[in-house]
gemmi code that builds the backbone of each chain (N, CA, C; Angstrom):
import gemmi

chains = {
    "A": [
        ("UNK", (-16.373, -34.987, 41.438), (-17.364, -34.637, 40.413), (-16.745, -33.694, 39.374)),
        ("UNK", (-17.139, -33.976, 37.821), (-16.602, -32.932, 36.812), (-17.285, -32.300, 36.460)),
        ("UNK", (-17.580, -31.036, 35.987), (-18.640, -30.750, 35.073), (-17.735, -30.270, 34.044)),
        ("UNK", (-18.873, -30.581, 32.796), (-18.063, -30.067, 31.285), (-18.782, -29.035, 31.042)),
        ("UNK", (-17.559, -28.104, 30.805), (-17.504, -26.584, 30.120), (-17.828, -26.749, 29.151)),
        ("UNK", (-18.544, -25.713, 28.267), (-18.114, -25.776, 26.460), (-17.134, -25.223, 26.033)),
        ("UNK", (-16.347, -25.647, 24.680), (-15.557, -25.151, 24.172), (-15.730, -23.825, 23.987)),
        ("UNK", (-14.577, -22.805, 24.120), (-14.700, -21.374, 23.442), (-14.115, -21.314, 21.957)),
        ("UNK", (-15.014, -21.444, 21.030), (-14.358, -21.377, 19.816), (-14.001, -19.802, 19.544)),
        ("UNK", (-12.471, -19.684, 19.740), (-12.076, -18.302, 19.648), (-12.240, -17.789, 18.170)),
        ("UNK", (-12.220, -17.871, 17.309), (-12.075, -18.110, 16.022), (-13.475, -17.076, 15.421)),
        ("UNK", (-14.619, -18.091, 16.677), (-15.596, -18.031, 15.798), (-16.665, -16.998, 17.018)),
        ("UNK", (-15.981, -16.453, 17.928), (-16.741, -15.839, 19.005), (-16.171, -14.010, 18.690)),
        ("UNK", (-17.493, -13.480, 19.379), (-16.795, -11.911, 19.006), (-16.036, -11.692, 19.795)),
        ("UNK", (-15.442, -10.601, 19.989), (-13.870, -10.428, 21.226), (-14.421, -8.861, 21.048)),
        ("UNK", (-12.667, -8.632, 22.421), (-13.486, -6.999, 22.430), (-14.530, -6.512, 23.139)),
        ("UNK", (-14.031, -5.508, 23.786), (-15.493, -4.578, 23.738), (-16.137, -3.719, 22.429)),
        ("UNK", (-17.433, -3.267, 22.672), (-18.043, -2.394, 21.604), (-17.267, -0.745, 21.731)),
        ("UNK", (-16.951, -0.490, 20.442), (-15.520, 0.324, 20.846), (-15.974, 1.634, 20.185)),
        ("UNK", (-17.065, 2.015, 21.324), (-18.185, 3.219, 21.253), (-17.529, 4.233, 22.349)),
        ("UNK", (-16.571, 3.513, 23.459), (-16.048, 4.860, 24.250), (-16.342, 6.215, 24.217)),
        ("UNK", (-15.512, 7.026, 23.798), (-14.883, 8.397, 23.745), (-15.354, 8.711, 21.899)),
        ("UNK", (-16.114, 7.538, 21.701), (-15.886, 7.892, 20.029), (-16.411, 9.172, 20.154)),
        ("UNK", (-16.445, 9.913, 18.746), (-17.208, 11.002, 18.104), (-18.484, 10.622, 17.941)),
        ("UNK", (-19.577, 11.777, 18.289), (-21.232, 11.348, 17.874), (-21.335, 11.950, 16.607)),
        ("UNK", (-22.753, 11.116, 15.623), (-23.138, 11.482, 14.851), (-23.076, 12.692, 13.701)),
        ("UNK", (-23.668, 13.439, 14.776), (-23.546, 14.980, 14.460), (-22.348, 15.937, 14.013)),
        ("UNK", (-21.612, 15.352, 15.130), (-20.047, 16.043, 14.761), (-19.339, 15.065, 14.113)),
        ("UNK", (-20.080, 14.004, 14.096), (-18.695, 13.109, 12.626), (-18.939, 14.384, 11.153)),
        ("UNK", (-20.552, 14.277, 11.076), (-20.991, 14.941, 9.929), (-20.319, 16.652, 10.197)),
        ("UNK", (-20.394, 17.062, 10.840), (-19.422, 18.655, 10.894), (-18.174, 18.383, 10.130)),
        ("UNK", (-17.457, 17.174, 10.852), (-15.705, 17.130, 10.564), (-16.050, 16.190, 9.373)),
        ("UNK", (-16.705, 15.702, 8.822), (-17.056, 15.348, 7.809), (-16.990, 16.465, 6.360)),
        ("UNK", (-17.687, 17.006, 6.519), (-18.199, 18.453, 5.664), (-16.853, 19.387, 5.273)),
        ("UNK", (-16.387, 19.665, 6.938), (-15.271, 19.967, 6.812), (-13.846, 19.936, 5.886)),
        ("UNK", (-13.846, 18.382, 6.482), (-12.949, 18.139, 5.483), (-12.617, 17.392, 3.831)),
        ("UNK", (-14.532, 17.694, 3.586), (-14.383, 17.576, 2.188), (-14.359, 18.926, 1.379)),
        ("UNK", (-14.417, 19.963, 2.200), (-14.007, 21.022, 1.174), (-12.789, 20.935, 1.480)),
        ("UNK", (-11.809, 20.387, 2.233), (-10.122, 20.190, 1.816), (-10.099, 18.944, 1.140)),
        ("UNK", (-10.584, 17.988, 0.707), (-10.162, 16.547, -0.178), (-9.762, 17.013, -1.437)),
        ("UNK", (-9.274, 18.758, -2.052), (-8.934, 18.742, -3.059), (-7.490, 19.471, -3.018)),
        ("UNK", (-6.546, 19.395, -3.653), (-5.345, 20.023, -3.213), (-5.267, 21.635, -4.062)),
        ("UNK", (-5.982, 22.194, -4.278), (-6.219, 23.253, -4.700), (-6.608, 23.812, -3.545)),
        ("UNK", (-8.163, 23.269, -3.029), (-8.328, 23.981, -1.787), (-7.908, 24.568, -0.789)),
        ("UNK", (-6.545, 23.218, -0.855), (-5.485, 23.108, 0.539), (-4.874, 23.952, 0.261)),
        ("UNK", (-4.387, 24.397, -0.784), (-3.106, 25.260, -0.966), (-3.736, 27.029, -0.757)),
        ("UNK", (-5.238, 26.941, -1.700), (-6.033, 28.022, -1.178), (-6.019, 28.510, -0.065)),
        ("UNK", (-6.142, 27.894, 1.087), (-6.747, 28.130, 2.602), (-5.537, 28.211, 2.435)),
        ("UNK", (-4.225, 27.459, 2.511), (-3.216, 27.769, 3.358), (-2.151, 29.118, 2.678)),
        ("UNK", (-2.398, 29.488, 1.405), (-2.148, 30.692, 0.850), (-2.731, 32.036, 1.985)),
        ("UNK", (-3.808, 31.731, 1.969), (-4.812, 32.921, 3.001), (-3.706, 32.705, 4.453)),
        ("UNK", (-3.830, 31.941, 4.814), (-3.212, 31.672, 6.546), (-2.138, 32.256, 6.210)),
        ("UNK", (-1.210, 32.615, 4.947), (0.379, 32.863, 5.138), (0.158, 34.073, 4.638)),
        ("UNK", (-0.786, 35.031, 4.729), (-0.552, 36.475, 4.193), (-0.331, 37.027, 5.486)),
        ("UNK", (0.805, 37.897, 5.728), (0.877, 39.152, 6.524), (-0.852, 39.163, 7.052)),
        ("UNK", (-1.544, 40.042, 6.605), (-2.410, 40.538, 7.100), (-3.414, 39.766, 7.378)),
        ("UNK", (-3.692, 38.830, 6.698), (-4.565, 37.270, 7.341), (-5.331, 37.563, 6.485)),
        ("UNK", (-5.708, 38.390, 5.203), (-6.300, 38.088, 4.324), (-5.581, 38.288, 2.897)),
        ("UNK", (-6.578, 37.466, 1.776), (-5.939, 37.931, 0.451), (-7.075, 37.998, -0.522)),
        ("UNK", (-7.090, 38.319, -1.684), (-7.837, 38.901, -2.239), (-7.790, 38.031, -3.647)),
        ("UNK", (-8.896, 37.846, -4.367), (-9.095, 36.493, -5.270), (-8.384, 36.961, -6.254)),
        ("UNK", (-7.637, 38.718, -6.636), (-7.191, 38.568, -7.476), (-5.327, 38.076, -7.839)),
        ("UNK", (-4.631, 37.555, -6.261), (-3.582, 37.326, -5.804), (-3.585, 35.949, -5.156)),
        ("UNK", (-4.799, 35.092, -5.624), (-5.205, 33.747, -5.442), (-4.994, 32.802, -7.103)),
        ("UNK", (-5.331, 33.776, -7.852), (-5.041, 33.269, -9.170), (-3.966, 32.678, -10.005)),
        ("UNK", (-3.076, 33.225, -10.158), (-1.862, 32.978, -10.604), (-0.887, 31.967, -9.777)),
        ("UNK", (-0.621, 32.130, -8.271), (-0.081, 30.767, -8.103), (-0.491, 29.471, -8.229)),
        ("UNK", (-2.138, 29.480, -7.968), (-2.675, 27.760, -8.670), (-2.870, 27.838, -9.724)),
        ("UNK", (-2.349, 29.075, -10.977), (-2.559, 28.388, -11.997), (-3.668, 28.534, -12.886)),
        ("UNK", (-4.886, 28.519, -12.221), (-6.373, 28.735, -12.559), (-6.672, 29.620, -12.564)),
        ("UNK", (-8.186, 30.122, -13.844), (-8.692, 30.856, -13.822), (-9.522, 31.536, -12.879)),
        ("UNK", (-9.927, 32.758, -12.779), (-10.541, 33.281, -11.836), (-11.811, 32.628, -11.658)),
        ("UNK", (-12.571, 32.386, -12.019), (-14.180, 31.843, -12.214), (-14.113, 30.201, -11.483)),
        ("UNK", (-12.836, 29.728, -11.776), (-12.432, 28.299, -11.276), (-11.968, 28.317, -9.549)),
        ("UNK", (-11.528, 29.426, -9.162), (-10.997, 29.695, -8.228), (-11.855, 30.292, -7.436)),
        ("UNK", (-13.090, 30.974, -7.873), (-14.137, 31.333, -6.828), (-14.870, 30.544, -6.743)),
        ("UNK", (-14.867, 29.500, -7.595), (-15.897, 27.947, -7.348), (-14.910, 27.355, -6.039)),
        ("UNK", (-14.022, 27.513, -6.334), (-13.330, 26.157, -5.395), (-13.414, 27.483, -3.693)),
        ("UNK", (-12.908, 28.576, -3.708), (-13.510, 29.443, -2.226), (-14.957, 29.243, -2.267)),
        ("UNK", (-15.831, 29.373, -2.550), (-17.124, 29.145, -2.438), (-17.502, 27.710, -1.911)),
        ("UNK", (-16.464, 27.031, -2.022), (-16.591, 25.591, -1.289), (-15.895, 25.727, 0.087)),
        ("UNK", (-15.184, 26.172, -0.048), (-14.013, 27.236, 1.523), (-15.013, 27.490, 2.320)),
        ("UNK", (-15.923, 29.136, 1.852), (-16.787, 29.507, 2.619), (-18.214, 28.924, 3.391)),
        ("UNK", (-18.753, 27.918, 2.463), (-20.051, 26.999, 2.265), (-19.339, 26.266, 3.637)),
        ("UNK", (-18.504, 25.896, 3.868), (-17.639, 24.569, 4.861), (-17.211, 25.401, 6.098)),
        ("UNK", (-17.512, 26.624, 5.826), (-17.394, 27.811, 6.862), (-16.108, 27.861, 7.558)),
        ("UNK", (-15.006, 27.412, 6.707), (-13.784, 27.416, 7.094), (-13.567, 28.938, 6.383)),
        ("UNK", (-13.693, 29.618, 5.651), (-13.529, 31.238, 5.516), (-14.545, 32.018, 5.086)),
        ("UNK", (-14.259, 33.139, 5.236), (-15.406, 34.417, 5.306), (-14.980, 35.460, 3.802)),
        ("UNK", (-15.878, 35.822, 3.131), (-15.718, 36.430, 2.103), (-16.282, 37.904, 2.229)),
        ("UNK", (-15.281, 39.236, 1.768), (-15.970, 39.886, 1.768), (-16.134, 40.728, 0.673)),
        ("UNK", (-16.774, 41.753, 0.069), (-16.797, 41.967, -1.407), (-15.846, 43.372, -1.108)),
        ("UNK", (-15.184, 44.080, -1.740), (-14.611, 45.324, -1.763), (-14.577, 45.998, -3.507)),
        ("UNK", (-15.655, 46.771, -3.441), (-15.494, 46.927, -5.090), (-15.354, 45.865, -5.739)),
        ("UNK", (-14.381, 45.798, -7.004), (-14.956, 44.887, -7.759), (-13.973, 43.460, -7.363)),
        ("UNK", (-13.661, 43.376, -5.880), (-12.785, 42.265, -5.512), (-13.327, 41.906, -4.513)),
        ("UNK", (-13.345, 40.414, -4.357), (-13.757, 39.621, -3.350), (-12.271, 39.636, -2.366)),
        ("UNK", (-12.097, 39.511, -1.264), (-11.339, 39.351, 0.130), (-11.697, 38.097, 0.847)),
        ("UNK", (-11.006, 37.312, 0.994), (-11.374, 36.202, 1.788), (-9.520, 36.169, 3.056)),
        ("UNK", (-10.691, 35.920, 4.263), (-10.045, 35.564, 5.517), (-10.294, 34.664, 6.027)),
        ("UNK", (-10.033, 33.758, 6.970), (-9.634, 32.090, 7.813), (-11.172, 32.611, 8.966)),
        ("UNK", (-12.091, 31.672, 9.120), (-12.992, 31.991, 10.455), (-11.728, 31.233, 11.364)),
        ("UNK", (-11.847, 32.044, 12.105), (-11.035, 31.906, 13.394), (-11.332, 30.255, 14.166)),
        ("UNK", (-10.456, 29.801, 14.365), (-11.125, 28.580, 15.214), (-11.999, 27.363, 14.372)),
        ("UNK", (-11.993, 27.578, 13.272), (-13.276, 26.788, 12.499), (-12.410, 25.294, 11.991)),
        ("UNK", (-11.219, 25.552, 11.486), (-10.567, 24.482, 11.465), (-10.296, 23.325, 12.950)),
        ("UNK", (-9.656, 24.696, 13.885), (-9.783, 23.890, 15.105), (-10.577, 22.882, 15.376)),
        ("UNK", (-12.093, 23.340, 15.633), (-12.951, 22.970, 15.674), (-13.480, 21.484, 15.580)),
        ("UNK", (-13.190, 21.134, 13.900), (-12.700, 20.429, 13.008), (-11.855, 19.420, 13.425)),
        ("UNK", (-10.865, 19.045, 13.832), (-9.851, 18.146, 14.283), (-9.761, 18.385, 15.828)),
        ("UNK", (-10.862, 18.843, 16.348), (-10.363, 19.310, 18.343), (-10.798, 17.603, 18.826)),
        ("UNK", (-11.789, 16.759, 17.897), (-12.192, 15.292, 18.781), (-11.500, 14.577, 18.003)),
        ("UNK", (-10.759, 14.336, 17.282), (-9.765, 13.680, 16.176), (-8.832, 12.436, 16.572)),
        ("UNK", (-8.789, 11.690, 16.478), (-7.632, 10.742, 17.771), (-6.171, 11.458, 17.025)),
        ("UNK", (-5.312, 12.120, 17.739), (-4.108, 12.773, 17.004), (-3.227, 12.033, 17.739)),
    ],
    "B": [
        ("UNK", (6.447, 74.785, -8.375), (6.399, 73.743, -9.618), (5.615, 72.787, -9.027)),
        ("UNK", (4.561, 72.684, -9.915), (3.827, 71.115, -9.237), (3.838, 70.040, -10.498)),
        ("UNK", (3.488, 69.037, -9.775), (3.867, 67.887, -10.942), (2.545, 67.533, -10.627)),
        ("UNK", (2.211, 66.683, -11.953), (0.648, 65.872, -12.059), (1.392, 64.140, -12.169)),
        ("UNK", (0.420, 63.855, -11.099), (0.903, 62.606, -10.562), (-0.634, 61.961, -11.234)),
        ("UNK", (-0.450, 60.548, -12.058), (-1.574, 59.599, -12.132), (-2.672, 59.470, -10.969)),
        ("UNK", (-3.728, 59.530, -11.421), (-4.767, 59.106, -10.171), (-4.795, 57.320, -9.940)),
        ("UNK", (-4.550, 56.904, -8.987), (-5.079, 55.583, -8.753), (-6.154, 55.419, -8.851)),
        ("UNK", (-7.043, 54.304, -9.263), (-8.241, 53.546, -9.119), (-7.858, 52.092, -8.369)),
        ("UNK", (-8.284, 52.695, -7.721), (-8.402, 51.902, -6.441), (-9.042, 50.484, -7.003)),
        ("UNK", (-10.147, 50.401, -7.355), (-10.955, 49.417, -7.459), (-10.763, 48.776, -8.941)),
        ("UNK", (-9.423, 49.471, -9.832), (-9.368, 48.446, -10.829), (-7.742, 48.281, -10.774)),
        ("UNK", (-7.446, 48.723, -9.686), (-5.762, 47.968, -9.690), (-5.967, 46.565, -8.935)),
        ("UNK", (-4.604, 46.037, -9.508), (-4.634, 44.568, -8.747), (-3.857, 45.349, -7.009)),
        ("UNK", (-3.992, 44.281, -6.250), (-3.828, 44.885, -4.625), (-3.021, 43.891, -4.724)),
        ("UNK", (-2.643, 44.158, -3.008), (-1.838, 43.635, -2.321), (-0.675, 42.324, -3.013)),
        ("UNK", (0.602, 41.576, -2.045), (1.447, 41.144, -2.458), (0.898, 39.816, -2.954)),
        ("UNK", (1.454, 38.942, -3.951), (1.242, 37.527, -4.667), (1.095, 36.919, -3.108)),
        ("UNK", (0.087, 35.974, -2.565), (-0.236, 35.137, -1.620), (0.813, 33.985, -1.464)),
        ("UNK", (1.865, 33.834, -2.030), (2.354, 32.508, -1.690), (3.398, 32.297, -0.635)),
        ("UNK", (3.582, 33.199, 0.140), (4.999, 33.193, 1.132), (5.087, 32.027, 1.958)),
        ("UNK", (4.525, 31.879, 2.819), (4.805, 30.260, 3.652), (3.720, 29.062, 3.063)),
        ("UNK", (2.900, 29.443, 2.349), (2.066, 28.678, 1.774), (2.264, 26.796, 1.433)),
        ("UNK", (1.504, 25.867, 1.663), (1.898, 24.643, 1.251), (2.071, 24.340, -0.202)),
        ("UNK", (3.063, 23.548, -0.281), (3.786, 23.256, -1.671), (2.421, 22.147, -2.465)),
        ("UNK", (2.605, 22.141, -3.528), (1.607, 21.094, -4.492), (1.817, 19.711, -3.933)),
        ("UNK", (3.008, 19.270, -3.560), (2.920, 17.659, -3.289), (1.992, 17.498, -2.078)),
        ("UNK", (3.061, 18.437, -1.142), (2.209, 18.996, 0.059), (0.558, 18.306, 0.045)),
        ("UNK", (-0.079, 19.627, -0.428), (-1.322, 19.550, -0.968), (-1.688, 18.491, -1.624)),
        ("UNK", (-1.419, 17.847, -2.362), (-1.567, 16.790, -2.853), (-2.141, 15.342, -1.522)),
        ("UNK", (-0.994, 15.359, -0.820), (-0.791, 14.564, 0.426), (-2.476, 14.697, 1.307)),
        ("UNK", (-2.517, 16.193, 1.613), (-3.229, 16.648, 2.447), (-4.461, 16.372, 2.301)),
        ("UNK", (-4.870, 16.770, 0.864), (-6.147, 16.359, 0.425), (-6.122, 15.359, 0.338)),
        ("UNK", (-5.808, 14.418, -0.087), (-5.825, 12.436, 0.095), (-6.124, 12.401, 1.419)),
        ("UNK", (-5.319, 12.898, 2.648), (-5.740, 12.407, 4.032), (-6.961, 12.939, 4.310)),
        ("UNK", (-7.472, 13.910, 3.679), (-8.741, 14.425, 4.286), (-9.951, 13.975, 3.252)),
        ("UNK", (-9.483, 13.518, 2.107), (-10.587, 12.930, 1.691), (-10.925, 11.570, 1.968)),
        ("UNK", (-10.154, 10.651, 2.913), (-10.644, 9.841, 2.970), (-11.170, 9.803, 4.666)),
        ("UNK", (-11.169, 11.149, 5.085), (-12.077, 11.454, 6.010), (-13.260, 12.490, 5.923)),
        ("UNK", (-13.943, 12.579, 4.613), (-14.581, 13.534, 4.255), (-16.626, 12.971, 4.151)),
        ("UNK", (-16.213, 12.016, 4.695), (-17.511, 10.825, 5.776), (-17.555, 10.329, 6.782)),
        ("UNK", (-18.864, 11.081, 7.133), (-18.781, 10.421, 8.346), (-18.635, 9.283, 9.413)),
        ("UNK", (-19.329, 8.170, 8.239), (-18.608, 6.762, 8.759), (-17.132, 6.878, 8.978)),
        ("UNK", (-16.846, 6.997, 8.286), (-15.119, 6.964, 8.422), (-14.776, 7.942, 9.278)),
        ("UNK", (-15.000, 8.859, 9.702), (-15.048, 9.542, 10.770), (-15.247, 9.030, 12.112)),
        ("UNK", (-16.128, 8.719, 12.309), (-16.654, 7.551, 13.417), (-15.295, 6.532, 13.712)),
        ("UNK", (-15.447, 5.868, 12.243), (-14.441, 4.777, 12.663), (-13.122, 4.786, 12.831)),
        ("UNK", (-12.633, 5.742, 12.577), (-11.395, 6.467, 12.983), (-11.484, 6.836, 14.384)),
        ("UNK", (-12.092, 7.541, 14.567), (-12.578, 8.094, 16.097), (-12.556, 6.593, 17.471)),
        ("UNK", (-13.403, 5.656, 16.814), (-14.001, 4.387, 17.581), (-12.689, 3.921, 17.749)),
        ("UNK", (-12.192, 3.405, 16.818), (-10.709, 2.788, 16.846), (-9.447, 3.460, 17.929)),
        ("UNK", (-9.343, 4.737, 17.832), (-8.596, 5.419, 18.614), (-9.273, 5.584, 20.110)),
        ("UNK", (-10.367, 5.277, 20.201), (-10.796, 5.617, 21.713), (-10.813, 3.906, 22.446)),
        ("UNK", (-10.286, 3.256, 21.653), (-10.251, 1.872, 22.350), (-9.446, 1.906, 23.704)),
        ("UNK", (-8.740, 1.205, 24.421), (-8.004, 1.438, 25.721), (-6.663, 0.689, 24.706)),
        ("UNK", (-7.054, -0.502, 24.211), (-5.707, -1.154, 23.432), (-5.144, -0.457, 21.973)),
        ("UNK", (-6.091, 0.467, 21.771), (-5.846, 1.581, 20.345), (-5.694, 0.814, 19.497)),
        ("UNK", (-6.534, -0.422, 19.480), (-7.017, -1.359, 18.212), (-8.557, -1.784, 18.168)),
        ("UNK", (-9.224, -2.034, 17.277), (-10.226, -2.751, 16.932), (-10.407, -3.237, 16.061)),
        ("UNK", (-11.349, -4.693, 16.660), (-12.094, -5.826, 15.545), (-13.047, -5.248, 14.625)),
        ("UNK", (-13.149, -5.465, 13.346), (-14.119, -5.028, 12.607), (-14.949, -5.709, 13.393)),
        ("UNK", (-15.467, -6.940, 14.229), (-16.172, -7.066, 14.614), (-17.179, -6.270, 15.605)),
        ("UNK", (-15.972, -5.165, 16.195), (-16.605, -4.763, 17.102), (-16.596, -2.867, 16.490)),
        ("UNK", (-16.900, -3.022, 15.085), (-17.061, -1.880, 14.811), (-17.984, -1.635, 13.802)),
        ("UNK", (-18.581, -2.843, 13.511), (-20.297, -2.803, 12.619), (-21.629, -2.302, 13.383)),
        ("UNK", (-21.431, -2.988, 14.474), (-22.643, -2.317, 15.285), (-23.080, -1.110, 15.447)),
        ("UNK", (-21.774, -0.627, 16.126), (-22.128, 1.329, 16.389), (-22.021, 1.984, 15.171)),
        ("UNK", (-22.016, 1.799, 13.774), (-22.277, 2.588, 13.126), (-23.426, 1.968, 12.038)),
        ("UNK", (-23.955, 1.188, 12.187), (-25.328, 0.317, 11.983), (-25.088, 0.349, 10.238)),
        ("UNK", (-23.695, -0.392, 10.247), (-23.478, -1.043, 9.157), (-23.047, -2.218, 8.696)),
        ("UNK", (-23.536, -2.969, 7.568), (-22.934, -4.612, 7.484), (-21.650, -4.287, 7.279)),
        ("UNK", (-20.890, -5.602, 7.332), (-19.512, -5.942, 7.609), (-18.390, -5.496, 6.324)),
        ("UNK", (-19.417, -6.016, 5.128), (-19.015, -5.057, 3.795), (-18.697, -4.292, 3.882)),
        ("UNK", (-19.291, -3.423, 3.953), (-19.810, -1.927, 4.049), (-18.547, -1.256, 4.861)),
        ("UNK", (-18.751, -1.791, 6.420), (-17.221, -1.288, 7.356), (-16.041, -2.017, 6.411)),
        ("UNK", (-15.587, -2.762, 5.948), (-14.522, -3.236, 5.688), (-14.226, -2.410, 4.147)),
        ("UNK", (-14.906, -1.983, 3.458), (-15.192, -0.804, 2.490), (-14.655, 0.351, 2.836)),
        ("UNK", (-15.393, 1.116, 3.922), (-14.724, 2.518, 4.399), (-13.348, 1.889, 5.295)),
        ("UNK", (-13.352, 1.322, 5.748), (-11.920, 0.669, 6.878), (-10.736, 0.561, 5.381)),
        ("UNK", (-11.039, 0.075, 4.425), (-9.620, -0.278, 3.277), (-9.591, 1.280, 3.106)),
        ("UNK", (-10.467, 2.304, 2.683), (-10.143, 3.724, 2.357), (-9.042, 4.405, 3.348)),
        ("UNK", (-9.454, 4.010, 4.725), (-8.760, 4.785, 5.848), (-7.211, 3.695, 5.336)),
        ("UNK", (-6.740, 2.747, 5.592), (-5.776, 1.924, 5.171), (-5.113, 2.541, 4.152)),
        ("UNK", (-5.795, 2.704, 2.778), (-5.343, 3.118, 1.409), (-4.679, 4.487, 1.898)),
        ("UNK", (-5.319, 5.351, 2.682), (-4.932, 6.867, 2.995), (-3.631, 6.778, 3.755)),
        ("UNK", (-3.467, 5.768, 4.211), (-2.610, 5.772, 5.487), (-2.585, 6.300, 6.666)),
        ("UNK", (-4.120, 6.343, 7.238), (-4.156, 6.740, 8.475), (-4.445, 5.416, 9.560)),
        ("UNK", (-4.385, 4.318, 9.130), (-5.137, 3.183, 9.477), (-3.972, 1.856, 9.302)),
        ("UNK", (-3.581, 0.766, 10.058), (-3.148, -0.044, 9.665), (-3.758, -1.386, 9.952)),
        ("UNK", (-3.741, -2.167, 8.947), (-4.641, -3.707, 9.155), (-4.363, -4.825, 9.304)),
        ("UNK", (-4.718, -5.445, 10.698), (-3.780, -7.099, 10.629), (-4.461, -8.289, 10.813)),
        ("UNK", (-4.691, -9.133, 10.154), (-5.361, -9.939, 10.040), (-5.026, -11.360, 11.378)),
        ("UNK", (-6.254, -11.530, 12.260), (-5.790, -12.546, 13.324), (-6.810, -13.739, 12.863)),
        ("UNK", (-7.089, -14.467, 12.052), (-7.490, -15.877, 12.226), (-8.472, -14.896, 11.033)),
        ("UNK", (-10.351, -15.398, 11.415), (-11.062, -14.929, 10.616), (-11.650, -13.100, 10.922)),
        ("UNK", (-10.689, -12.789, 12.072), (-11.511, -10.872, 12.359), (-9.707, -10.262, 11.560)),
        ("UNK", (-10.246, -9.165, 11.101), (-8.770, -8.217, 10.658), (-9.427, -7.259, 11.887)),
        ("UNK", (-8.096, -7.027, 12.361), (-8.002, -5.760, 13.612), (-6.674, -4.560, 12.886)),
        ("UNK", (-7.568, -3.224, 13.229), (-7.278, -2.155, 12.785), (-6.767, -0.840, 14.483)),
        ("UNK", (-5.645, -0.772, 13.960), (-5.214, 0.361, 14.874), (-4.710, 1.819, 14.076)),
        ("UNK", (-4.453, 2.886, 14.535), (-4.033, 4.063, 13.481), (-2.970, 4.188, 13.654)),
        ("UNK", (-2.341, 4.538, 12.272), (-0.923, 4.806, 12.325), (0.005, 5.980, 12.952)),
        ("UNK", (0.775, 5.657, 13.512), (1.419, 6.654, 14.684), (1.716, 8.049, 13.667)),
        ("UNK", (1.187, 8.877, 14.123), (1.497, 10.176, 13.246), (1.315, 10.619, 12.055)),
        ("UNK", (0.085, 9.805, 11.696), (-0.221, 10.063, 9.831), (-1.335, 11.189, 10.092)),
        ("UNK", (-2.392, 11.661, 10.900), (-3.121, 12.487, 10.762), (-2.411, 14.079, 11.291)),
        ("UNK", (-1.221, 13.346, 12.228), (-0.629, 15.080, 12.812), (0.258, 15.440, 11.424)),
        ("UNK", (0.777, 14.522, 10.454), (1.257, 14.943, 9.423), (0.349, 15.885, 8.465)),
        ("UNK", (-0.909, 15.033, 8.503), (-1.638, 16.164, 7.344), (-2.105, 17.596, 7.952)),
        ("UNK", (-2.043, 17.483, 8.846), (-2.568, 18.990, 9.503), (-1.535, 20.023, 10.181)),
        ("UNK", (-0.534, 18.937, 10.020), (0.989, 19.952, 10.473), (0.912, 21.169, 9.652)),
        ("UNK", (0.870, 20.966, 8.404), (1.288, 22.547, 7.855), (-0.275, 23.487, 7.249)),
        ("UNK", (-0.904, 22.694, 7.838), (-2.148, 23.448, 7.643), (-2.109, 25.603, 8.837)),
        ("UNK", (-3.104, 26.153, 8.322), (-3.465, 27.381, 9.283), (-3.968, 27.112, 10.035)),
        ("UNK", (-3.888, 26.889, 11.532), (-4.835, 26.415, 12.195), (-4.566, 27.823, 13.339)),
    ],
}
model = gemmi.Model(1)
for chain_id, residues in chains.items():
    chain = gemmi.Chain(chain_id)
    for i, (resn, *xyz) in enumerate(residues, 1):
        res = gemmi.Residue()
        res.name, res.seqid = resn, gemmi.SeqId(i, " ")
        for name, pos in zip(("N", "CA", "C"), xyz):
            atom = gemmi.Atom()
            atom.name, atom.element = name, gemmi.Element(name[0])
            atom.pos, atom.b_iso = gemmi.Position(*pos), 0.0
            res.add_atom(atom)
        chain.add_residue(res)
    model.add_chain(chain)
structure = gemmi.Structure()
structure.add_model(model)
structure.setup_entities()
């Protein structure tokens, strides 16, 4: 006795599993999301990573200016996108703003990442 | 003999040293922000994530419309961004393109980051 199979049209069938594993949820796509659109600008990048390379782990907006180039008013728009993304902390000192790295916040950020 | 020494003002001198000592270079930056802006959504977040948590560290667009409850457009839209960035590579098998990530393009952008 035979019985007939149907064809598997590979072509035209889904394959795979649903490749939901280990993914990232919702919530924290949108964190590392947020995240890393206050770095999608290379000003930013160089910002934050100016701060990370000071001796003392902070610098001050008026020693942020002159290596990118930009005006001051341009340069507290673009930290104000830093801080908002809560990748740094601002603090006022007289008539100068201070900005430092939140500890861990980048981590954070790339800790579910496939690296 | 005493000498009269200038008073500092504290609060209208410029401070501390120029920020740029280990700091990332402009191309650098340049680079960095491209990789993170084309992870600066969360779909694409997800699907970066989904893709890497596979067991074969590839997936069918087929099997990556569902879990993020988008048409096929739409994924194959954010999927060319991740591609264009170079975190993503795409190979076409009959009528599904299957996507795996490229060995070491995301530890590149975050290598010289502060973390």
């Amino acid at each position: 006795m035979t019985i007939e199979l149907p064809l598997l049209n590979q072509e035209d069938s889904t394959c795979c599993a649903p490749a939901t594993g280990a993914a990232i949820a919702s919530d924290d796509a949108e964190y590392i999301a947020r995240t890393f659109k206050a770095l999608s600008d290379p000003t930013r990048v160089r910002l934050l990573s100016m701060i990370g390379a000071t001796p003392s782990g902070e610098a001050c907006i008026c020693d942020l200016t002159a290596p990118v180039g930009l005006s001051q008013p341009t340069v507290s728009h673009h930290m104000k996108q830093l801080v908002d993304a809560g990748l740094v902390e601002r603090e006022q000192r007289g008539r100068w703003a201070y900005f430092r790295l939140v500890d861990g916040a980048l981590q954070r950020a790339i800790a579910d990442l496939p690296l």
